[in-house]
RODO-2510 file (C-alpha; in nm, 4 decimals, decimal comma):
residues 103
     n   res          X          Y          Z
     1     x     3,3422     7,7456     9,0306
     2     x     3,3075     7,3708     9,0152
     3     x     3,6145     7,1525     8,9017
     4     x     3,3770     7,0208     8,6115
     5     x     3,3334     7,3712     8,4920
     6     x     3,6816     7,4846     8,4832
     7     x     3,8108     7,1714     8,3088
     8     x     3,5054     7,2055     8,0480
     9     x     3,6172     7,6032     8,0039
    10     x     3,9809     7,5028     8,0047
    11     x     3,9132     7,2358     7,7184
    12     x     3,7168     7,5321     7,5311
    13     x     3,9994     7,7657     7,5418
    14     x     4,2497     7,4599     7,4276
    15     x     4,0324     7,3642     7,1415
    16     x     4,0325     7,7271     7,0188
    17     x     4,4468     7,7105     7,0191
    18     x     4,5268     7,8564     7,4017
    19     x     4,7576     7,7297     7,6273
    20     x     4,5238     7,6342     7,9880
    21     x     4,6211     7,5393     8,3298
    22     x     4,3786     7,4814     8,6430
    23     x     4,4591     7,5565     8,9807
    24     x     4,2191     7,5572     9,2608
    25     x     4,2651     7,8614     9,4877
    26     x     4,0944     7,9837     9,7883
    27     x     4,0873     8,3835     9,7763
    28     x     4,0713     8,3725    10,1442
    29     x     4,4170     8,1517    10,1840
    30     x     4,7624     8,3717    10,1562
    31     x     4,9443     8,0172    10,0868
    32     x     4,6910     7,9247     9,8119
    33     x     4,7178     8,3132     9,6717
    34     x     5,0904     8,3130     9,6862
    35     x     5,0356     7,9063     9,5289
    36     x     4,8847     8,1120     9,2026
    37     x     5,1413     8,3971     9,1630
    38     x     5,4479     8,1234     9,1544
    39     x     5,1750     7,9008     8,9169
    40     x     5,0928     8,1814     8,6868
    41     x     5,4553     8,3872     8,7541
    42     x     5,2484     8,6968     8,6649
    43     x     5,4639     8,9205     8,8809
    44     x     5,7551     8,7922     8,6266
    45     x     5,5671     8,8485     8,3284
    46     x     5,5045     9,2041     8,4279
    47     x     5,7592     9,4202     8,3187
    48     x     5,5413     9,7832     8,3572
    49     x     5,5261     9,8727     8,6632
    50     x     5,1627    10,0193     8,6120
    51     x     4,9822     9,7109     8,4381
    52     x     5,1337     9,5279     8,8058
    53     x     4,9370     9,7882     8,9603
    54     x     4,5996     9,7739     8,7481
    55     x     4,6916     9,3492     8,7941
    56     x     4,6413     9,4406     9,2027
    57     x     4,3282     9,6556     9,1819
    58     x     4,1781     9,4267     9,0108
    59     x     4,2681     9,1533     9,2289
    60     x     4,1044     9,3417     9,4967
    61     x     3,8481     9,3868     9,2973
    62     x     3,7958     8,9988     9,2471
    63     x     3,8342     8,9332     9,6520
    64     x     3,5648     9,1780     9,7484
    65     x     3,3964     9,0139     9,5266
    66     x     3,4840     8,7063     9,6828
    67     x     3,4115     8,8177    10,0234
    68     x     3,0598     8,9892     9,9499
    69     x     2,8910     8,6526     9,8166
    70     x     3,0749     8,5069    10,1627
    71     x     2,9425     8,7327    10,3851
    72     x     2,6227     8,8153    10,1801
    73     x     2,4884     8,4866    10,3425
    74     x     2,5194     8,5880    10,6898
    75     x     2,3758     8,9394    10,6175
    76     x     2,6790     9,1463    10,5487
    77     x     2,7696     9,4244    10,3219
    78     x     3,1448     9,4260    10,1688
    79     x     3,2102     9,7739     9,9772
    80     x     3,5611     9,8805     9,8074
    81     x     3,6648    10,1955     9,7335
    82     x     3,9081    10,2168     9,4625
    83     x     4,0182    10,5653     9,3909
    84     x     4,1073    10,6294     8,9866
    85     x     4,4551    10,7988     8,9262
    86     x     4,5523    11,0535     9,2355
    87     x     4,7981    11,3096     9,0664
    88     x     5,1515    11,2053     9,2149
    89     x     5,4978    11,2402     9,1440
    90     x     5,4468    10,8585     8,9979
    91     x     5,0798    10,9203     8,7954
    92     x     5,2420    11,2159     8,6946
    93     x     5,5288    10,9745     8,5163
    94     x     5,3145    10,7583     8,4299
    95     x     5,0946    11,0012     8,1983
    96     x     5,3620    11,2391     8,0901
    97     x     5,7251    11,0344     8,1118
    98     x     5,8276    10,8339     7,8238
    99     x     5,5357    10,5604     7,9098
   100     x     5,2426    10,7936     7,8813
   101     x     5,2057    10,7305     7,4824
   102     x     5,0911    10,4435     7,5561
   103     x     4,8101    10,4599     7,7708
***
């Protein structure tokens, strides 16, 4: 996305009463992707464990993204495969402990 763009959408957002910040990342960097998580402090603003882990699938999500478009040009194909919910000890507390009202 072009710097013009974000600061127009950022302005947007502001005018309709949300608080905005702009960072410029490159998905591809682990210093610039690390630079976001302290900028955003998502991890800290996370306090169930499984909205951090539908926050990382969808990250992935975003970077295949990412990385389709960049290899797309030079002929490429980028697939993910992101399984749903595998029954585990952990989906299993997730869906039936004292969480599992909730989702």
């Amino acid at each position: 996305m072009k710097q013009e763009n974000t600061e127009a959408a950022a302005k947007i957002l502001e005018n309709a009463g949300f608080e905005t910040s702009i960072i410029t990342v490159n998905l591809g960097s682990r210093d610039d992707i690390i630079a976001l998580v302290e900028h955003s402090q998502i991890i800290m603003a996370i306090n169930d464990m499984l909205k951090a882990y539908q926050y990382s699938k969808r990250c992935n999500v975003l970077r295949v993204m990412y990385e389709a478009v960049r290899w797309g040009k030079r002929g490429a194909k980028i697939n993910s495969i992101s399984p749903g919910i595998i029954i585990t000890p952990l989906a299993n507390d997730e869906l039936y402990g004292p969480r599992g009202d909730e989702l």
